[in-house]
N, C-alpha and C positions, 0 to 999 in steps of 0.2 A: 491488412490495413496499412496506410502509407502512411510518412510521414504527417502530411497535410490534416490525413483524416484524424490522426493521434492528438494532433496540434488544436483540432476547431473545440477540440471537447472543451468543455466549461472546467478551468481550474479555480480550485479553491484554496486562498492560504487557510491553514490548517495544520495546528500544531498537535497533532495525534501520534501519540505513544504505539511505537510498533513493535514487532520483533521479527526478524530474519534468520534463516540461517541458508547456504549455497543447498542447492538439491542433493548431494551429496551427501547432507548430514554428518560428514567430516569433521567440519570447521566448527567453531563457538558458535552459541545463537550471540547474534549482535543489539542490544537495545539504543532505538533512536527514537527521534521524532521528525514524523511531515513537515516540509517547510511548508508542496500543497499537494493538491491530489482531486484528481478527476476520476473518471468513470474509466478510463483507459490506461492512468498511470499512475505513479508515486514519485514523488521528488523526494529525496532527504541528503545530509550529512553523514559522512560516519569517517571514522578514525583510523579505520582499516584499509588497505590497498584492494580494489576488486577488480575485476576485467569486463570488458566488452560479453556481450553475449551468456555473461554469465547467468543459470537459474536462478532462481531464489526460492523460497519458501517463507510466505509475509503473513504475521497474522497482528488483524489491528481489532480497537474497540472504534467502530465505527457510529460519529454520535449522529443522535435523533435530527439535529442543525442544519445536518447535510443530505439526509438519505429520503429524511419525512417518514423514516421506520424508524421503531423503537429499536436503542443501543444494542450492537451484536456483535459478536466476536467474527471479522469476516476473514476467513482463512486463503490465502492467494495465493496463485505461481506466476512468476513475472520472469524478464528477463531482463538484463542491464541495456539499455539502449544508449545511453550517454553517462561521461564522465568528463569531470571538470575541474576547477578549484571551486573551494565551495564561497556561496554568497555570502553565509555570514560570517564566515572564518576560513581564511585562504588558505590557514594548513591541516582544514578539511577536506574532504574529496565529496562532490556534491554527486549523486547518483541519482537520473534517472528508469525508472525501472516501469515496459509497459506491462499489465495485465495479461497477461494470457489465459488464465482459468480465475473464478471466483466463484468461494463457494460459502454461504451464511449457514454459521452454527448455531438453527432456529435455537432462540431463548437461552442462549447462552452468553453471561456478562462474562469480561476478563476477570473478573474475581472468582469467577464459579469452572477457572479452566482447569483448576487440580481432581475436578469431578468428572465423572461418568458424562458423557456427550451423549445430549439427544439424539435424535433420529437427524440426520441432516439431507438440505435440500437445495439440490442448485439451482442456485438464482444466476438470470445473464444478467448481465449489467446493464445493457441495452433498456430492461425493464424497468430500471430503480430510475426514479426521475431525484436527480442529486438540487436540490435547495440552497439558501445564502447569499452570499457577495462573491461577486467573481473577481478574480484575481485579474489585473490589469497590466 
């Protein structure tokens, strides 16, 4: 997928609590929030230095507003495709990160993640038709 095609996705502002950590599982998991987020990316803030290319491992409570599915813990691997000064505080580093994998932890709220995981089931994203106000 090219830039272009990354670009036409529908963005949404979207302030969704998430959590990261590098694929490595090395480093701290990081908590932030969306500034917005389409079907192919994630935009946020964080306070941390990252790289280009880097993996990630994202999991968000992804609400009903946006998906037209009931709330789910949606579990993702993305990679860093842009870094910048951040929009709403310039001595943040604004990271965009596309998609690569997504996977829905059926019936699984963020409150219920210290528990035993359902059976899970990959959804492409292609299929979720994402809902709201689009980002301008």
């Amino acid at each position: 997928m090219n830039l272009s095609d990354r670009r036409a996705a529908t963005r949404f502002n979207a302030a969704i609590p998430l959590r990261f950590q590098t694929s490595n599982l090395k480093g701290p998991e990081e908590a932030v929030q969306s500034i917005n987020i389409s079907k192919t990316g994630i935009y946020f803030e964080s306070d941390a230095v990252h790289q280009m290319g880097t993996e990630l491992h994202i999991k968000l409570e992804m609400p009903e507003e946006i998906t037209g599915l009931p709330t789910e813990v949606w579990s993702c691997i993305g990679h860093i495709v842009r870094l910048q000064s951040g929009v709403y505080n310039a001595d943040r580093l604004g990271v965009a990160v596309c998609i690569d994998f997504f996977e829905a932890l059926k019936g699984m709220t963020a409150t219920e993640t210290g528990k035993k995981a359902p059976p899970r089931e990959e959804v492409d994203l292609a299929d979720i038709a994402f809902h709201g106000s689009r980002k301008h």
